[in-house]
Each structure stands twice: as structure tokens, then as C-alpha cells.
C-alpha positions in Angstrom: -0.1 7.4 19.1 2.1 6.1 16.0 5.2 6.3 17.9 3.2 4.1 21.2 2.4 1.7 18.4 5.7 1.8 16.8 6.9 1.2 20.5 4.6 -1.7 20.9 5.9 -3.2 17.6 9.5 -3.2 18.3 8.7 -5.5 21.6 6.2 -7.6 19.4 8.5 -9.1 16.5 5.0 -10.7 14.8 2.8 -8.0 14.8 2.6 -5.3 12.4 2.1 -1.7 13.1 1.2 0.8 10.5 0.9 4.7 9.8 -2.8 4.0 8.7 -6.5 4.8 9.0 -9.1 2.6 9.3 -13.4 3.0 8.8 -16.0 0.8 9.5 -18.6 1.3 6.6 -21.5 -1.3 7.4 -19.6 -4.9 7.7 -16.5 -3.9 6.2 -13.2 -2.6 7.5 -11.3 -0.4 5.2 -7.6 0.3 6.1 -6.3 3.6 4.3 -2.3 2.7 4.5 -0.8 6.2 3.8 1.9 8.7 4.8 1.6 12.1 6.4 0.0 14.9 3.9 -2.3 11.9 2.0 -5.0 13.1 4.2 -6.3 9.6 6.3 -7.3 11.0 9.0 -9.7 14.0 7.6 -10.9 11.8 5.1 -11.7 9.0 8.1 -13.8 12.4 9.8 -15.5 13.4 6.4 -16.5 9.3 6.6 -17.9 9.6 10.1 -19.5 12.4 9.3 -21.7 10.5 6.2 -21.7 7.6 9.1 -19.2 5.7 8.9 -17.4 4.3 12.2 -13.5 5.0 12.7 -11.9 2.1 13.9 -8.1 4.4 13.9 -7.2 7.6 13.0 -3.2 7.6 12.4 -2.1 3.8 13.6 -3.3 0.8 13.3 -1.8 -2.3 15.2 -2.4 -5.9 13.5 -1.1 -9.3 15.7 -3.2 -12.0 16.9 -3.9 -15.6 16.1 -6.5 -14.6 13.4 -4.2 -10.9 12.0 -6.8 -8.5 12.9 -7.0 -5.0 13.2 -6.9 -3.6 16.8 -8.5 -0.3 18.1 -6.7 1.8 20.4 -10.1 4.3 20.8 -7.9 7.8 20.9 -9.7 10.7 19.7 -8.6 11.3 15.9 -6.8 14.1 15.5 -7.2 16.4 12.5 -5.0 19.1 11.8 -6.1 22.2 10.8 -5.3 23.6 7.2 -5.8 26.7 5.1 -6.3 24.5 2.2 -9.7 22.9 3.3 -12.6 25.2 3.7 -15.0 22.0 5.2 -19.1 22.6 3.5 -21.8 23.3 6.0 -22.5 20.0 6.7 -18.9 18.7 7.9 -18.4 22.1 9.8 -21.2 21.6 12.3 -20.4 18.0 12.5 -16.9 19.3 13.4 -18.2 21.9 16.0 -20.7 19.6 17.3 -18.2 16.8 18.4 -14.9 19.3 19.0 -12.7 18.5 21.6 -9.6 20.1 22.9 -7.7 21.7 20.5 -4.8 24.5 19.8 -2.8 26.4 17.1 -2.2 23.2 14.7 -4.9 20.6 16.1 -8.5 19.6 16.8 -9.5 16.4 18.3 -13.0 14.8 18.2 -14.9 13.4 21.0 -16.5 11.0 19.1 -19.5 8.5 20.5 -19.0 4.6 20.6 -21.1 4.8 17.7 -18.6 6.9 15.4 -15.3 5.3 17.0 -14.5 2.0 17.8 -13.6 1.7 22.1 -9.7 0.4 23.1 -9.5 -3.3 22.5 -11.7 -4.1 19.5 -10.4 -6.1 17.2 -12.1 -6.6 13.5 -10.5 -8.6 10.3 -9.8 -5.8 7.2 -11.7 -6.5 4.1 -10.2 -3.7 1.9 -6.6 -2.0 1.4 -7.4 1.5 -0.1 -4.3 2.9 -1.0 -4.8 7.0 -1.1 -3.3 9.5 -4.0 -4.5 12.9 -3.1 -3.4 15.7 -5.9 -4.5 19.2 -6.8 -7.3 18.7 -9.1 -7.6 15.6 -9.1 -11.6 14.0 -9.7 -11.7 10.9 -7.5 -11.4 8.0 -8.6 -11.7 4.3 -7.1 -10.0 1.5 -9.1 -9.5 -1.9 -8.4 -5.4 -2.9 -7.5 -3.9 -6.2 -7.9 -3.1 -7.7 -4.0 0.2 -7.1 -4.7 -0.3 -3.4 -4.9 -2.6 -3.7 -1.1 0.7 -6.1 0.3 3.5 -3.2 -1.0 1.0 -0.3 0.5 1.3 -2.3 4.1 5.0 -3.2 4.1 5.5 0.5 3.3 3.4 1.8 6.1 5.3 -0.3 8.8 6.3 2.1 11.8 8.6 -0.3 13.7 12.4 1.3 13.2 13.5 -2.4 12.9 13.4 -4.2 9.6 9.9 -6.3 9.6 10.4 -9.7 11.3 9.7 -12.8 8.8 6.8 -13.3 10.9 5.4 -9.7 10.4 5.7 -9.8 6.9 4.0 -13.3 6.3 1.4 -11.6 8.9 0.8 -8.5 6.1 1.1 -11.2 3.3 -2.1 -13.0 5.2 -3.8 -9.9 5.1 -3.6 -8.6 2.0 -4.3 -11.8 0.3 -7.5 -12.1 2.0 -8.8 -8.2 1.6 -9.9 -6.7 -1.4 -7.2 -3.6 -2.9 -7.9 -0.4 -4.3 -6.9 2.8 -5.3 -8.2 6.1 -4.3 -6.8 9.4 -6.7 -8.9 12.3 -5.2 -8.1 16.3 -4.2 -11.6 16.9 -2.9 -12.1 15.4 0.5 -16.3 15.5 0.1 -16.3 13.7 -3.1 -13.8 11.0 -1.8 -15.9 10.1 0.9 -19.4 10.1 -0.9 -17.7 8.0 -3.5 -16.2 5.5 -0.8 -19.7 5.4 1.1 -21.5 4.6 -2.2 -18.7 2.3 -3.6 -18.7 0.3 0.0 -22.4 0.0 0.8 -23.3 -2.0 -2.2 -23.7 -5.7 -0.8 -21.2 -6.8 -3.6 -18.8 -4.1 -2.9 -17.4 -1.8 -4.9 -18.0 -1.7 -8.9 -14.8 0.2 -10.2 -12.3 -0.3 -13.3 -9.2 -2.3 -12.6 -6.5 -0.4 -12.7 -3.5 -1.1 -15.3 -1.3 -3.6 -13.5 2.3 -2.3 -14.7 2.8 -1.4 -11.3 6.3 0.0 -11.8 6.5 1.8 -15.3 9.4 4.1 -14.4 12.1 2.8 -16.5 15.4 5.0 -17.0 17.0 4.7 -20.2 19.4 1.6 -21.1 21.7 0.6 -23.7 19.4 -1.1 -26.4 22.9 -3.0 -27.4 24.5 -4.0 -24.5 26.6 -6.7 -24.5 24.3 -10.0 -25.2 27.0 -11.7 -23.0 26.5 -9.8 -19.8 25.7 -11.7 -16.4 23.5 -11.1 -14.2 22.7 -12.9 -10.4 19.5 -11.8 -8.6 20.2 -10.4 -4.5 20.1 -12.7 -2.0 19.2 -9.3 0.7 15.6 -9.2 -0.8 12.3 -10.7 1.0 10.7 -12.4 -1.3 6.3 -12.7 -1.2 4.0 -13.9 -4.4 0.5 -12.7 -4.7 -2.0 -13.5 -7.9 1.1 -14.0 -9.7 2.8 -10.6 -8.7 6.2 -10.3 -6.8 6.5 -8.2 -3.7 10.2 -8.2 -2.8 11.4 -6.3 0.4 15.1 -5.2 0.9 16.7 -3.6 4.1 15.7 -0.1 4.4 12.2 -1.3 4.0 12.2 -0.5 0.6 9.6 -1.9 -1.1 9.2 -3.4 -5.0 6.6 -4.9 -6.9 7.4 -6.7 -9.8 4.9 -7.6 -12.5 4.8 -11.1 -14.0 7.8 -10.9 -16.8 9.7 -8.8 -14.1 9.1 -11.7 -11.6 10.3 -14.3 -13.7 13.3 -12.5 -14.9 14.2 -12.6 -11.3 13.5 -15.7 -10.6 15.5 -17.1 -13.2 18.3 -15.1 -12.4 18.5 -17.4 -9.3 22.0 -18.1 -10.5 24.2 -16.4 -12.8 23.0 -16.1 -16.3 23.7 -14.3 -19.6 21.7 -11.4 -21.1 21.5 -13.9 -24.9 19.9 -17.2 -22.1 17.5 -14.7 -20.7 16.4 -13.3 -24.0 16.4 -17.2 -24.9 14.0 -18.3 -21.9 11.4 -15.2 -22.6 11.6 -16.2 -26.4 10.4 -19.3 -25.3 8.0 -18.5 -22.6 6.2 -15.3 -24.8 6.4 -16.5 -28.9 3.7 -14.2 -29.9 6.1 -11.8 -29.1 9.2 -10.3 -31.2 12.4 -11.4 -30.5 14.4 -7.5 -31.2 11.3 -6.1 -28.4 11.8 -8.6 -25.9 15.9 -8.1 -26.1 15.3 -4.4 -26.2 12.8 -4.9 -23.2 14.5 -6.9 -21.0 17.7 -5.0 -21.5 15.6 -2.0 -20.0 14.3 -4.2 -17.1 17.3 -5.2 -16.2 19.1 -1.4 -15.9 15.8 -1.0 -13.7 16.2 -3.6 -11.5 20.1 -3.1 -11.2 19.7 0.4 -10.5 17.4 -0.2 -7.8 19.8 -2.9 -6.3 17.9 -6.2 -6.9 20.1 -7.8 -9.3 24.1 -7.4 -9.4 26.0 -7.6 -12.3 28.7 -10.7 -12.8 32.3 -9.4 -14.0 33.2 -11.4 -16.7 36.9 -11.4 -15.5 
């Protein structure tokens, strides 16, 4: 199915495809963005199975006039795993609604009422963004929308770079859903914590999450040159959200910058000096030290060079 979708996408230049789940839990839509191994699509079955409708198992595609979710109705497919020993319950859901299967696989035949038919088409209220880790105790925080937009433009299955009109599509989306996170090992306890979180008329009540969004930071020269330039790449697609920065490069990687990250490269929009930078922050944070902002900035910008965003000038 993702590779019919991907298909689809690649003839469709504004639509989005995505290697995703998606759930129905009362009036909302939940989209589970997520590579292979996160577990989506037993997760999805462990939802159906407390009563929850999937609206996608493994793909979801996301065009039309008003960007919402489409249904393809194929049975979800779960793959079997040593790993997973499911409780009582789950198993005789599973045997109950078990369709063809062989050494690797089991699909469901799922009623209309536990999976949405080919062709319907629903707007996405939340982006849940999936962490699944031994030992983990799940979790459910609240993301910034930048987080949701970087989950979806990281999730696109087209094997083309994301048209300009695909990625304002995903922008659209993510700035109108809710984001979270999900850290979990145990698929039970995710999906009793989702279906409480999500049937409370408000939605969920969680703890934001910390919004450094990238804190990997290798080491840098605290004493670099003051007089080193610096000009931002002009290869990057460039999308705001609540005042974070999603910037897209070919390759589909994908960045999120937080807000002194975002105005560093913003103001690097031409070629500038390390001593203007630390100048223009001065200026813009004055509660903060001048020697931490230099030393800082001087590590934000070996991050953001090494990932390609930024190029260095020579001074020659």
C-alpha cells in the first residue's frame, strides 16, 4: 500500500503521502507519522481493540481543496513478533477478526465500524509523533507545531523532493492539529493512555514537552575567530510555525530550529561576521551574558554548518 500511495504521490505534485497510521477516537483523527519498527500499525489494532476506528494502517494520502486525510480501507496488516506476547483481551480480538495470514503477517478483517471504507476523507486534529524504547513507561506530552510539521515532512513517501505545494499542504495541516509526543515500550499501556488522553471533551491534559528541539550539539571552538563569516543556504525550504523554524533541504532532510536558532539564520541572510552576530543577540537578549551568548552561538553555528545550513565565507 505505501508504495501505491507513494505511486499516487509522484503523479499528484500537491498532495502529500505519508508512511503513517491514523485512528479515529470519538471526533478526532489522530495521525501516528512514524517509520518501520515504531510500531503504528499494532498500536492502531491495540486502539481498535479498546474501540477506536482505524482510518489507515501504514499510508496515509492527504490532497484536496480542504488537506484531508483519505482512507484507502485495506486490511491493516500487523506483523508478527516474538517480542509481543498480546494479553487475553487483544488475543481473542486478534483471533476473532483474523484474516489471511502467513510466516511474517496477519491481516484483519475489520467491520465498517473498526475501519474507515475506501474514499473517506476526515480533517486530522492531532500529530502524535511515536518513540517506542525498551522500558520505556508511556508518556504523552504536548510538542510545539513545529515538532508535528518536521514529523510529516519526514514521513513523505514520494521519491521526489516534496513539491512547494505539498509542503505548504503539510504546513496547513500541522498548524491547524494539535502535536504530541508518545515515548512508550508497552503497546497496552500506550493505547489505554491515548484512549483516556483523547476522550476527554478538551483533549488531552499532558506536560509540554521541553521545546529545544535539537540539543545535539558537537563540540566547537569557544575562541574562534570573532571575524569569521557566515551566509545562510539558499537550498533550504523555509516554513515558520508558533515562532519555530522548519527548514527542508534536498534529500528531505529535515531541521527544526528553535527561536535563537531561527533568528541566527535569518540574519545570516547575507554575509555577516561572528563579532555582528554576537552584537545583534546582545541586543535582542540583554538579560543574558555577553561571554555565554559568544560561546553559544559559536556552538550553534558549528551545528548548523555541519549539518549544511549555513556556509562559511573565506576571508580571502
Amino acid at each position: 500500500m505505501a508504495d501505491a500511495v507513494a505511486a499516487f504521490g509522484d503523479e499528484h505534485h500537491d498532495a502529500a503521502c505519508l508512511h503513517a497510521a491514523a485512528v479515529q477516537i470519538g471526533a478526532r483523527l489522530i495521525l501516528f507519522p512514524a517509520a518501520t519498527g515504531e510500531g503504528k500499525t499494532l498500536l492502531a489494532a491495540r486502539l481498535a481493540a479498546m474501540g477506536a476506528r482505524i482510518f489507515a494502517d501504514d499510508a496515509v494520502l492527504i490532497a484536496g481543496p480542504d488537506d484531508q486525510a483519505m482512507a484507502f480501507g485495506t486490511a491493516p496488516r500487523l506483523r508478527k513478533s516474538a517480542r509481543y506476547a498480546p494479553t487475553a483481551p487483544f488475543a481473542a480480538f486478534l483471533a476473532h477478526y483474523a484474516g489471511p495470514e502467513d510466516r511474517q503477517f496477519l491481516y484483519l478483517a475489520l467491520p465498517p465500524d473498526l475501519l474507515a471504507s475506501h474514499g473517506e476523507c476526515l480533517g486530522i486534529t492531532d500529530v502524535v509523533r511515536l518513540r517506542r524504547r525498551r522500558g520505556e513507561t508511556a508518556e504523552l506530552t504536548r510538542a510545539a507545531r513545529g515538532d508535528g510539521l518536521a514529523a510529516l515532512l519526514r514521513q513523505d513517501l514520494t521519491p521526489r523532493a516534496l513539491s512547494v505545494a505539498a509542503v505548504d499542504r503539510l504546513h496547513r495541516v500541522a498548524s491547524a492539529a494539535d502535536a504530541y509526543g508518545l515515548a512508550y515500550d508497552d503497546v497496552d499501556e500506550a493505547a489505554a493512555l491515548l484512549i483516556r488522553e483523547f476522550s476527554k471533551p478538551t483533549g488531552p491534559e499532558v506536560r509540554s514537552a521541553r521545546l529545544a528541539i535539537r540539543d545535539r550539539r558537537p563540540a566547537a571552538r569557544r575562541h574562534a575567530a570573532m571575524a569569521r563569516r557566515f551566509v545562510r543556504a539558499t537550498d533550504a525550504t523555509r516554513r515558520e510555525i508558533d515562532g519555530q523554524l522548519v527548514l527542508m533541504r534536498p534529500g528531505k532532510a529535515v531541521f527544526v530550529l528553535n527561536e535563537t536558532a531561527g533568528i541566527v539564520w535569518e540574519l545570516l541572510d547575507e554575509p555577516m561576521p561572528v563579532e555582528q552576530l554576537v552584537g545583534a543577540l546582545i541586543a535582542l537578549f540583554p538579560a543574558i551574558a555577553p561571554r555565554r551568548i559568544t560561546a553559544d552561538l559559536q556552538s550553534l553555528l558549528a551545528e548548523l554548518r555541519q549539518e549544511h545550513l549555513i556556509a562559511e565565507i573565506d576571508q580571502a
